[in-house]
C-alpha positions in Angstrom: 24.5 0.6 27.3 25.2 0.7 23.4 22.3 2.4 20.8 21.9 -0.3 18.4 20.7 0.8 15.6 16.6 -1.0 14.5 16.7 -3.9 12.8 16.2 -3.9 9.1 13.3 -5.6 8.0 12.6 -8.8 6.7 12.8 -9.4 3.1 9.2 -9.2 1.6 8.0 -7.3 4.8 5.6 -4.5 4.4 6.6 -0.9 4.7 5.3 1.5 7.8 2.2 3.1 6.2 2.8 7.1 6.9 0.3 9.5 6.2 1.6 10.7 2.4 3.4 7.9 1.5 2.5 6.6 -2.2 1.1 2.8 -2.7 0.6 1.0 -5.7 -2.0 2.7 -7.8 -2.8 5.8 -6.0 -4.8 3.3 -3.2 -3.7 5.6 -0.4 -4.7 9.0 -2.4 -8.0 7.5 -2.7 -8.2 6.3 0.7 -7.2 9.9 2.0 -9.5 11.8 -0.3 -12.4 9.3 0.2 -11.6 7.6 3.8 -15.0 5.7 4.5 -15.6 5.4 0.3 -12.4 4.4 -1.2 -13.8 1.3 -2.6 -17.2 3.2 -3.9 -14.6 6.0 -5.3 -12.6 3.4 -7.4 -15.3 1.5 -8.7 -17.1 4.8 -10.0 -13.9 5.9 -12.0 -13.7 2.7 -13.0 -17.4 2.5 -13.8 -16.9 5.5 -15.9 -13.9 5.1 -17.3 -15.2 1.7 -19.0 -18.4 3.6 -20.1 -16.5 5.6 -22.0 -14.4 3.5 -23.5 -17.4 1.4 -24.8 -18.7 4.7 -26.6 -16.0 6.0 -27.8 -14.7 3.2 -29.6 -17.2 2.9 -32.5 -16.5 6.6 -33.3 -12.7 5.9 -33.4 -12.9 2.9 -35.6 -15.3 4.8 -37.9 -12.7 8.0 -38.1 -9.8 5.7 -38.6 -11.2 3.7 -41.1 -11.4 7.7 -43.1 -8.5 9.0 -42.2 -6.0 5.7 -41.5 -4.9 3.8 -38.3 -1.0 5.8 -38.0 -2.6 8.8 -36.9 -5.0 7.4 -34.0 -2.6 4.6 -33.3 0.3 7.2 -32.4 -2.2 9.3 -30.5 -2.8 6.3 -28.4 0.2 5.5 -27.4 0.8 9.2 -27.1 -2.3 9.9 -24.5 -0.8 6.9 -22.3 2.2 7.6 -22.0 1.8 11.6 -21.2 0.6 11.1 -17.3 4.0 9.4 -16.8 5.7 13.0 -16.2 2.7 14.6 -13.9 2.4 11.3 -11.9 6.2 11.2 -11.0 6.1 15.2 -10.0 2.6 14.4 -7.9 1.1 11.8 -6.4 -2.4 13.6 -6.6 -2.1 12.8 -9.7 -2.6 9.3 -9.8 -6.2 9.1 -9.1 -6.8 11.1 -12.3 -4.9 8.9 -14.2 -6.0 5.5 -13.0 
């Protein structure tokens, strides 16, 4: 009798889904937090989120044309890159972030 080690898997082939494990996009914190709503749950941030977005942007067009574009454009790229840091220390994080 010789212990083979398991095969390795197929190129392409889908991990094994453990509790805790990270997916693309925070699916499975959703789906863990929110198990019979996950799709309900991500269309409301998403709901939200493009709410507002749709508000917000008339006031930011009407402070940068005051006070210039630099200022809100480095902000912007500022305020997305800043969850990078918090989303690699914890993948709670990612449904804040999405």
């Amino acid at each position: 009798m010789s212990a083979e080690p398991p095969p390795e898997p197929a190129a392409g082939a889908m991990r094994e889904k453990r509790p805790g494990a990270q997916t693309a996009r925070g699916v499975s914190v959703l789906h863990e937090t929110f198990p019979q709503h996950t799709f309900l749950m991500n269309g409301l941030i998403q709901g939200v989120k493009g709410l507002l977005s749709f508000l917000s942007a008339p006031l930011i067009i009407a402070l940068s044309n005051v006070w210039g574009r630099k200022p809100f454009l480095i902000s912007t790229v500022f305020f997305t890159c800043f969850p990078i840091p918090p989303m690699r220390i914890s993948p709670w994080i990612w449904c804040y972030f999405r």
